[in-house]
VODREN-346902 format. One record per residue: residue in three letters; x negated, y, z negated of N, C-alpha, C in turn. Coordinates in steps of 0.05 Angstrom, whole numbers, padded with zeros to 5 digits, always signed. Each point is the difference from the previous one (the first is absolute). Example, Ala and Ser with C-alpha at 12.3 -4.5 7.8 and 13.67 -1.06 7.14 Angstrom:
ALA-00264-00114-00156+00018+00024+00000-00018+00024+00000
SER+00007+00021+00014-00016+00024-00001+00015+00022-00014
% end
This chain:
UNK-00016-00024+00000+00016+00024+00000-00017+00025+00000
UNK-00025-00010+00017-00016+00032-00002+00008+00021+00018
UNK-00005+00024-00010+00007+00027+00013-00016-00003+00025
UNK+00011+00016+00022-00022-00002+00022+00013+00036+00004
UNK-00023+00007+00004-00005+00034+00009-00004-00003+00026
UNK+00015+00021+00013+00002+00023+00027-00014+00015-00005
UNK-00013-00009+00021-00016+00034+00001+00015+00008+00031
UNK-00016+00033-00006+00010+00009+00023-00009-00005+00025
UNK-00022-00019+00001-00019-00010+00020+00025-00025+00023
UNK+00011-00013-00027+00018-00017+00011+00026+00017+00009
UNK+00007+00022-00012+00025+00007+00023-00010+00003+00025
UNK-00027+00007+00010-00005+00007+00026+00000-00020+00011
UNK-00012-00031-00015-00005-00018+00018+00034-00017+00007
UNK+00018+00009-00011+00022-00017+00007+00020+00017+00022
UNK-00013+00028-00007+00010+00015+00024+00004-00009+00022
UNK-00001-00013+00013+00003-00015+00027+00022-00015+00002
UNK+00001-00018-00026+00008-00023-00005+00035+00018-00001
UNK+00002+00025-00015+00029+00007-00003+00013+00008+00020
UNK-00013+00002+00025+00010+00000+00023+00028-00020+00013
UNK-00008-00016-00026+00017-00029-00006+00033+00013+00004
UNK-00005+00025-00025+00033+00001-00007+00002+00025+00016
UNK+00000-00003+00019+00007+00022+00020+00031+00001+00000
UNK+00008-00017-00006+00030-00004+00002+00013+00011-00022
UNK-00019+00010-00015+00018+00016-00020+00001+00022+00007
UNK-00002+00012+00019-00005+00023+00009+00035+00006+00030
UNK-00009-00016+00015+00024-00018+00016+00028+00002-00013
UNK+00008-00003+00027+00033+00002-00011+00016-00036-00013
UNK-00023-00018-00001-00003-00016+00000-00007-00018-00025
UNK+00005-00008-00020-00013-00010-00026+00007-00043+00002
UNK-00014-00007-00023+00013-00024-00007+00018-00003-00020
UNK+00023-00015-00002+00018-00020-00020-00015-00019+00000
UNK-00010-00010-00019-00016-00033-00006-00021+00005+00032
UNK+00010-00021+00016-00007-00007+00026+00010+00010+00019
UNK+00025+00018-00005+00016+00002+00013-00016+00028+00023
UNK+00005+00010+00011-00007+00032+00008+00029+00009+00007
UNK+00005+00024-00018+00022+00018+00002-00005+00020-00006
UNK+00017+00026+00022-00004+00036-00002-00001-00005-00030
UNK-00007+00033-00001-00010+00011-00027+00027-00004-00014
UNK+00018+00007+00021+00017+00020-00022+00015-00021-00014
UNK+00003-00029+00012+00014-00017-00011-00016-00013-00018
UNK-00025-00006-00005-00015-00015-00027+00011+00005-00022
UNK+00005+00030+00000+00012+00021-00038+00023-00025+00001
UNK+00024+00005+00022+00022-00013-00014-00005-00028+00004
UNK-00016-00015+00004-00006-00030+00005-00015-00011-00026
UNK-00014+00019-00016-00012-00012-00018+00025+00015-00025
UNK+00004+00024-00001+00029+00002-00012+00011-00018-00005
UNK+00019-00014+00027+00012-00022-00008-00007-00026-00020
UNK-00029-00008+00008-00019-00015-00009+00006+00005-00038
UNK-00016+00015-00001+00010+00006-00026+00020+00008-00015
UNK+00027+00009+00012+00019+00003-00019+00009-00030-00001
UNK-00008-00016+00021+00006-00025+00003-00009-00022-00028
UNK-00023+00007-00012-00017-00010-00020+00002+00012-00024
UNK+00010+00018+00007-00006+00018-00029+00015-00015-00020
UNK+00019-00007-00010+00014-00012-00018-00023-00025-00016
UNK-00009-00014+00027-00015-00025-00015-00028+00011+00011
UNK-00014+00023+00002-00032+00012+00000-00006-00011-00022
UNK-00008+00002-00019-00012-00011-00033-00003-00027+00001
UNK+00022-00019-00003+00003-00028+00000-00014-00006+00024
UNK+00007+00006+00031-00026-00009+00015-00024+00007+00007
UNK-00011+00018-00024-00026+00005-00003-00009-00025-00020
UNK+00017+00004-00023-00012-00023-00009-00004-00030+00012
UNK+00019-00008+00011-00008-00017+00014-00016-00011+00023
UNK+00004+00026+00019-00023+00001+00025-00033-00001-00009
UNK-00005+00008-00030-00028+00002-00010-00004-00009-00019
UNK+00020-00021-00014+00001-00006-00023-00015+00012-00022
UNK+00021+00025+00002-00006+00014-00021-00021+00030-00004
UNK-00018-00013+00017-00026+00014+00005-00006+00025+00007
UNK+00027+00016+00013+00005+00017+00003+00004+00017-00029
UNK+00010-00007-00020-00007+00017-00027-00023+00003-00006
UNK-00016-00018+00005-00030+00010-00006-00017+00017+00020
UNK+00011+00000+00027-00021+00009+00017+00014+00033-00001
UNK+00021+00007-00013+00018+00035+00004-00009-00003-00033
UNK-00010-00020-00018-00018+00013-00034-00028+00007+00012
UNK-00006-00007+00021-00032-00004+00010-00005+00034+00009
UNK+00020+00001+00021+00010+00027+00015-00002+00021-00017
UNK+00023+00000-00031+00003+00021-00008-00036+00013-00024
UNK-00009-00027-00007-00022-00001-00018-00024+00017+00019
UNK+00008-00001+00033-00025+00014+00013+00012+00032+00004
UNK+00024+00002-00017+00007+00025+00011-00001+00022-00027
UNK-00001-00017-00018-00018+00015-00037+00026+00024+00008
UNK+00025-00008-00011+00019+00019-00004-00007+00016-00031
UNK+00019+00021+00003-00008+00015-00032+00020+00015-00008
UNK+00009+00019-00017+00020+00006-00009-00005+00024+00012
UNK+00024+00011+00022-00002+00028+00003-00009-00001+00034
UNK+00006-00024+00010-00013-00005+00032+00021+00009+00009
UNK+00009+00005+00028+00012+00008+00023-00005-00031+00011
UNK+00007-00006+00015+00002-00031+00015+00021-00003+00013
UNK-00001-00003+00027+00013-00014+00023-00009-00031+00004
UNK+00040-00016-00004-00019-00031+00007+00021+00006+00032
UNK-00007-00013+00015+00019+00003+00022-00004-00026+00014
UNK+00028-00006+00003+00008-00038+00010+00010-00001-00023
UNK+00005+00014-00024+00000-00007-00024+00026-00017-00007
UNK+00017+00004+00022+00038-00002-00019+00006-00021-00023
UNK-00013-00019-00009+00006-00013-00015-00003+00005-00030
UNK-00023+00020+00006-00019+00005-00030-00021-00008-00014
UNK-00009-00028+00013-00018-00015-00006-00022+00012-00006
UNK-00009+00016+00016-00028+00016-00011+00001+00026-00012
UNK+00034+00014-00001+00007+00024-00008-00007-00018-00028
UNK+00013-00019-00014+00007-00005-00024-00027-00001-00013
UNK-00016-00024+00017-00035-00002-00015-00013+00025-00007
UNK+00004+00020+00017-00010+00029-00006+00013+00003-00017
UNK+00017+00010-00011+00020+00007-00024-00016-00017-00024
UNK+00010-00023+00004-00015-00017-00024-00026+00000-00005
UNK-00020+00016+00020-00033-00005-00014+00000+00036-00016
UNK+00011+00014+00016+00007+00023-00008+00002+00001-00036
UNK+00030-00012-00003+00003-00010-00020-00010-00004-00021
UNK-00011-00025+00007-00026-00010-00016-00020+00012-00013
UNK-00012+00021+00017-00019+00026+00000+00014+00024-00022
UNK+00021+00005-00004+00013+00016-00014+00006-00014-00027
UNK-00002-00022+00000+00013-00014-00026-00024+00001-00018
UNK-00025+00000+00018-00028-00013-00015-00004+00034+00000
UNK+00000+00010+00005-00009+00033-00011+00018+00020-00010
UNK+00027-00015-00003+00019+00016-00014+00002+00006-00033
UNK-00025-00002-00011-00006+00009-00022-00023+00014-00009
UNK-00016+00008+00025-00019+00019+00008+00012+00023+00004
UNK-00006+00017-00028+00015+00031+00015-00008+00013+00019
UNK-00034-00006+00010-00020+00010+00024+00025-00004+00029
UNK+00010-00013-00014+00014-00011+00036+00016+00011+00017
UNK+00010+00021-00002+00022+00024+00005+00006-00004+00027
UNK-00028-00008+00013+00005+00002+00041+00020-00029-00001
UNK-00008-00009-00012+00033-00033+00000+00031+00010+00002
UNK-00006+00021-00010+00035+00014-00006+00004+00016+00035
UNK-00015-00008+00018-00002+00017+00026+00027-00023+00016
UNK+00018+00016+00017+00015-00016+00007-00006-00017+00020
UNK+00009-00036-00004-00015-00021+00026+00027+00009+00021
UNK-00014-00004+00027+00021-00008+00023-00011-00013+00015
UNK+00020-00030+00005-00001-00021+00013+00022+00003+00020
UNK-00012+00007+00024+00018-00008+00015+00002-00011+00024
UNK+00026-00019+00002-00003-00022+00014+00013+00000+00019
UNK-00012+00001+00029+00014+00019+00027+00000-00032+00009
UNK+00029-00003+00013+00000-00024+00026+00024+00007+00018
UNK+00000-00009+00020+00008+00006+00021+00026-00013+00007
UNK+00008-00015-00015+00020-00028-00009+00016+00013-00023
UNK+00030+00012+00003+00012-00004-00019+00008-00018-00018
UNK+00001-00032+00017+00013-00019-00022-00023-00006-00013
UNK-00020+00000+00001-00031-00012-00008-00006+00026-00026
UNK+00014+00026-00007-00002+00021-00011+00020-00009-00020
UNK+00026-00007+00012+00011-00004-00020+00004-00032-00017
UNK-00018-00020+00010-00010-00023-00010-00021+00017-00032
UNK-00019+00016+00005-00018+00013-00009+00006+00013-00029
UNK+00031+00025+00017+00009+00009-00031+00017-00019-00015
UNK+00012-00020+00010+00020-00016-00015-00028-00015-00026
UNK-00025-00002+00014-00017-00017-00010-00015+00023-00021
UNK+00014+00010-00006-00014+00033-00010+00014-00001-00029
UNK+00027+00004+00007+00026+00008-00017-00014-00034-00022
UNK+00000-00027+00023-00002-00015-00019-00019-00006-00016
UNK-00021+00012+00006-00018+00009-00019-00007+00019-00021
UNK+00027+00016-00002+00004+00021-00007-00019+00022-00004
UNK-00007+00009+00031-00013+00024+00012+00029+00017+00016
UNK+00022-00001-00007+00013+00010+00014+00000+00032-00004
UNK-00005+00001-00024-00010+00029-00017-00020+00013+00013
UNK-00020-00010+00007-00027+00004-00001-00003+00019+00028
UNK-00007+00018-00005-00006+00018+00013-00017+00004+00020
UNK-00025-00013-00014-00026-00006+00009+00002-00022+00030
UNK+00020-00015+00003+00011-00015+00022+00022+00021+00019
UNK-00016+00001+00017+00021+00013+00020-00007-00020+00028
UNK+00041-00002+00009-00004-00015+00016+00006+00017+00036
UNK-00016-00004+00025+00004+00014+00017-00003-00009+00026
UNK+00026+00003+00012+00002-00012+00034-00017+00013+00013
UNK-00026-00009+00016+00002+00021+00013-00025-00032+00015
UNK-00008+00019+00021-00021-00015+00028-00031+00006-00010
UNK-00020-00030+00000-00023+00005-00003-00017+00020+00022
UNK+00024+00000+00022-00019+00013+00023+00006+00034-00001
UNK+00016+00004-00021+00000+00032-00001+00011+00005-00028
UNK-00014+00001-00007+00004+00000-00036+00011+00037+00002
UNK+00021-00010-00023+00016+00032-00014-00023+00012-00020
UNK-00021-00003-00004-00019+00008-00024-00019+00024+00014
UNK-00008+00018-00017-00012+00021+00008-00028-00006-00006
UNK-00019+00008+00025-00033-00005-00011-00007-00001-00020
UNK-00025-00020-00005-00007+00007-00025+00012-00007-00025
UNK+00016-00013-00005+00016-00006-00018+00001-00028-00017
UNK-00011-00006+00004-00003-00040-00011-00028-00002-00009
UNK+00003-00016-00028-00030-00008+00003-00009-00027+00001
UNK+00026-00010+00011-00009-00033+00008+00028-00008+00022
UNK-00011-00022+00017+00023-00007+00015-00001-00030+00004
UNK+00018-00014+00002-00007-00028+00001+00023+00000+00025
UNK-00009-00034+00017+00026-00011+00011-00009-00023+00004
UNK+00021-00019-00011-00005-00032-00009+00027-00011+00030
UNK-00020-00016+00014+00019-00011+00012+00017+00011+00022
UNK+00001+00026+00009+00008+00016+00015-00009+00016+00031
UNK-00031-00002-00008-00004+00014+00023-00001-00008+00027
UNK+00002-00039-00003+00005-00007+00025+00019+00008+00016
UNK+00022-00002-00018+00024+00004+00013+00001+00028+00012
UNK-00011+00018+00003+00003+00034+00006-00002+00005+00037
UNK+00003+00008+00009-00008+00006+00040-00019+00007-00004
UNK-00009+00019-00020-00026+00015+00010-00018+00000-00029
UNK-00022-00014+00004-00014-00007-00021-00020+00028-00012
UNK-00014+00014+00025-00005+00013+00004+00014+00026-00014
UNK+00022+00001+00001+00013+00027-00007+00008-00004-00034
UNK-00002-00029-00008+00008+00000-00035-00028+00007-00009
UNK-00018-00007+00011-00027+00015-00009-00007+00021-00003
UNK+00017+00014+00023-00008+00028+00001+00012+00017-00021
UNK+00033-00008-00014+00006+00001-00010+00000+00003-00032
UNK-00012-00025+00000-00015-00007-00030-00012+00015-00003
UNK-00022+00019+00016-00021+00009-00004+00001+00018+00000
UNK+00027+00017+00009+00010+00025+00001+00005+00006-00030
UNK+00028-00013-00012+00003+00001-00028-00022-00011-00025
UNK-00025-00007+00010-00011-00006-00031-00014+00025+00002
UNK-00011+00001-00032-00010+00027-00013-00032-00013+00012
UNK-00019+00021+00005-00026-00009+00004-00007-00019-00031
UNK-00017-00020+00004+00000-00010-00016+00024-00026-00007
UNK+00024-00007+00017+00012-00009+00001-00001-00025+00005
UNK+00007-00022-00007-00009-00032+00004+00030-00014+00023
UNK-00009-00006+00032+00016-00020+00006-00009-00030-00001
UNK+00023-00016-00012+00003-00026-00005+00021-00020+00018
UNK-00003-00015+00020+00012-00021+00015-00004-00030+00001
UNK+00024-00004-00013-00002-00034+00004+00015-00013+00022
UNK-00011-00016+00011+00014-00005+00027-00012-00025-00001
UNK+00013-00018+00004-00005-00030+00014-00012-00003+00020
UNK-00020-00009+00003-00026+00005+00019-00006-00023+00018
UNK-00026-00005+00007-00015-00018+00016-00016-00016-00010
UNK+00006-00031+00000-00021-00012+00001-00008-00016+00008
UNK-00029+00000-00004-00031-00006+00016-00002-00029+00001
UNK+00002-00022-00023-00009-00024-00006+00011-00015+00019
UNK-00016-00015+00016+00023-00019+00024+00020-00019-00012
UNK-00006-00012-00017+00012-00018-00015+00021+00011-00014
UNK-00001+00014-00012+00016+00021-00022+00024+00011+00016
UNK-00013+00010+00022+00012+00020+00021+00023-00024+00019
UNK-00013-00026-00002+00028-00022+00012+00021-00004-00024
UNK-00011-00004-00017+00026-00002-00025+00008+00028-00004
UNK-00008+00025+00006+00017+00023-00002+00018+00006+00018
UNK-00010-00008+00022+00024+00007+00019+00024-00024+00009
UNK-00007-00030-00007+00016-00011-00002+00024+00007-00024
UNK-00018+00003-00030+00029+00016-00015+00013+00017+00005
UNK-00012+00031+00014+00006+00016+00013+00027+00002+00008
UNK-00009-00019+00026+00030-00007+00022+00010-00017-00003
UNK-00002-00029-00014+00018-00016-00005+00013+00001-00027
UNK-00014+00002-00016+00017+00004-00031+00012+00036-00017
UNK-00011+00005+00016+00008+00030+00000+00028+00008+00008
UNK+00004-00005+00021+00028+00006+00021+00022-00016-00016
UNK-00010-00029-00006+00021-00018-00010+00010+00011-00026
UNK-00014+00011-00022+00004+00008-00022+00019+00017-00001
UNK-00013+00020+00021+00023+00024+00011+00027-00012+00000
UNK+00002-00020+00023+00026-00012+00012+00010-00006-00035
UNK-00011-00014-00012+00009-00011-00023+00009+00008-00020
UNK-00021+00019-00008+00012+00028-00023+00015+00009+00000
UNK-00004+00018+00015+00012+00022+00021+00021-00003+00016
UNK-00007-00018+00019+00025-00007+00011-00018+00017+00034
UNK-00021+00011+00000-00011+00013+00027-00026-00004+00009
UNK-00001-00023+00012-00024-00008+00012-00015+00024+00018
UNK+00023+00010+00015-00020+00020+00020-00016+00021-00011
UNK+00012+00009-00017-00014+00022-00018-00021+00000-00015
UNK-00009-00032-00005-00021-00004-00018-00022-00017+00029
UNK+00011+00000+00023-00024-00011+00021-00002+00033+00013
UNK+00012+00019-00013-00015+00025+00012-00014+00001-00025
UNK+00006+00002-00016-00026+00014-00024-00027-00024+00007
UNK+00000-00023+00004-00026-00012+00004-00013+00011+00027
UNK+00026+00003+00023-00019+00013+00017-00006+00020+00002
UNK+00005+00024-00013-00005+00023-00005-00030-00001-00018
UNK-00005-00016-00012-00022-00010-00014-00021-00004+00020
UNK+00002-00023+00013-00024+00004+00026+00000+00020+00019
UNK+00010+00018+00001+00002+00027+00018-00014+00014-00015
UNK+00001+00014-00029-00013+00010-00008-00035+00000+00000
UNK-00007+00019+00010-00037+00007+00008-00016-00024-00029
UNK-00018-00015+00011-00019-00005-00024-00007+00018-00016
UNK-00018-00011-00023-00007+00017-00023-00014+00023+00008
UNK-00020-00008+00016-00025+00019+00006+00016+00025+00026
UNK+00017-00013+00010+00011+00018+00020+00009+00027-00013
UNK+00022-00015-00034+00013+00017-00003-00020+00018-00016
UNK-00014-00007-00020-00016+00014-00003-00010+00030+00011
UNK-00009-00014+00028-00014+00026+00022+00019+00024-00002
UNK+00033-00011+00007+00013+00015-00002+00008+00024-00019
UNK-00002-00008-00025-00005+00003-00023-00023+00025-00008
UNK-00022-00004+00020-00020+00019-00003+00002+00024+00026
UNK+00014-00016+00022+00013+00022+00022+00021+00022-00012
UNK+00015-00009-00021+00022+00020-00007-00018+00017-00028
UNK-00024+00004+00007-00020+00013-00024-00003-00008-00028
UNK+00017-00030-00009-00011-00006-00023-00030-00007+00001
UNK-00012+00001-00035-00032-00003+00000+00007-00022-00026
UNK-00040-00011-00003+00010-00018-00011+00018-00024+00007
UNK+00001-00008+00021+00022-00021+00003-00005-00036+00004
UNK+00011-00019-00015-00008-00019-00006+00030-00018-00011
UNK-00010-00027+00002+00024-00021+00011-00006-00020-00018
UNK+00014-00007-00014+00001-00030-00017+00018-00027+00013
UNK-00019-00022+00007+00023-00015+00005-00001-00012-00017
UNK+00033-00018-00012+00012-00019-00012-00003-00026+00004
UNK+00005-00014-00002+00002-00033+00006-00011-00007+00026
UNK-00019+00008+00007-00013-00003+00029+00014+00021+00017
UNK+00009+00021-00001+00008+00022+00030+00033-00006-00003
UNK+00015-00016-00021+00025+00002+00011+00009+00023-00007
UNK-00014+00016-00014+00010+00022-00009-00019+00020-00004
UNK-00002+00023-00002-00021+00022-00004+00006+00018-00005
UNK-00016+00026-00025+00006+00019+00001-00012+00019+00003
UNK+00002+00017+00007-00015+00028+00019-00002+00021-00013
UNK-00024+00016+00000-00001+00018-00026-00007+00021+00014
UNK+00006+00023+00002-00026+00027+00009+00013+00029-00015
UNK-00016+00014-00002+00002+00029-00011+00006+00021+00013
UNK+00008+00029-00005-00008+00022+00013-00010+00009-00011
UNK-00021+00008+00007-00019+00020-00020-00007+00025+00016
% end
């Protein structure tokens, strides 16, 4: 699970290589495998997910047995939340990583809440958790209220598009998106994005289900992938097609090192990649400074 650093030597050398996603540029994008105009992906993956949203949680746990709670504790521990942050999670609608922030937050306030030095703790937190998915938002606050954060202020919940965020420069001092950015048309423009709203000094964090390398590994991943994946769907759920786009939306997504480059094209510094369990998963780190 070692860090591997970008430098800026490597955005240049993949430069070539992004010539790849020219098609994000095009009036032209992918669904899974599919290729469809731009304009229909929004409402195609839309569907996708209001489609899931009800059973999202339960088939995380199952698609990863489980593993997925540790790899969004892994996420939030690289993102050293604190009392008094600004934070955008975006993909967020469920809460999953709105809530871990809240709770390390928490934590941090309980253990210095009898330090009178501590006054900057009394600074107000805002967590807020932008997705693009109403029913996936309101999966999120129902999961809020039952946690009883329904009070909580510090949770704000907000529709809006990773590719053109409602937030004014400058404003965040951390951003995460777990699981999301595949799904977007333009990969390119949530970067630009991100990078617009964090404060210099600002930390972006992405977990995305990734690539992997091991030949062996890499036959038993993609056989679960596409055969036990879809069926679960069918089974759970009751929607096979929807869960053989999220796997293929998975191999569409750029390798580690690709995204990376990217990563240092939209002016993050500092930028560097952890994989998980051999590449099925990774998360992506860079700064503005």
């Amino acid at each position: 699970m070692a860090m591997r650093l970008v430098s800026r030597k490597l955005g240049s050398k993949f430069l070539p290589m992004l010539s790849s996603t020219s098609l994000l540029h095009s009036h032209a994008t992918s669904f899974g495998f599919k290729h469809v105009r731009e304009e229909e992906k929004s409402q195609m993956v839309g569907n996708v997910f209001s489609s899931v949203a009800s059973n999202y949680d339960l088939m995380n746990d199952l698609m990863s047995g489980g593993l997925h709670r540790l790899w969004k504790d892994r996420l939030v521990s690289m993102l050293n939340p604190f009392p008094g942050m600004k934070h955008l999670d975006v993909a967020g609608g469920t809460g999953d990583v709105a809530f871990r922030i809240l709770d390390g937050i928490s934590s941090i306030k309980r253990r210095a809440n009898q330090d009178p030095c501590n006054d900057h703790l009394q600074e107000e937190t805002q967590i807020h958790v932008c997705d693009i998915n109403p029913n996936m938002l309101n999966v999120g606050r129902k999961r809020g209220l039952e946690r009883g954060l329904g009070e909580d202020k510090s949770l704000i919940w907000v529709e809006g598009d990773a590719e053109a965020l409602s937030f004014e420069d400058n404003t965040m001092d951390g951003y995460t998106i777990a699981f999301g950015i595949r799904n977007v048309t333009h990969i390119e423009k949530v970067l630009s994005e991100a990078y617009r709203v964090l404060k210099h000094g600002g930390r972006f964090l992405c977990l995305e289900l990734s690539h992997v390398e091991a030949p062996v590994f890499k036959e038993l991943y993609d056989y679960y992938s596409f055969s036990v994946i879809p069926a679960l769907g069918e089974l759970v759920a009751g929607d096979r097609e929807s869960y053989q786009y999220l796997v293929e939306s998975i191999r569409r997504f750029p390798p580690q090192e690709k995204f990376a480059s990217m990563l240092v094209d939209a002016g993050f510094q500092k930028v560097e990649y952890e994989n998980l369990v051999g590449g099925v998963v990774a998360i992506h780190s860079g700064l503005k400074i």
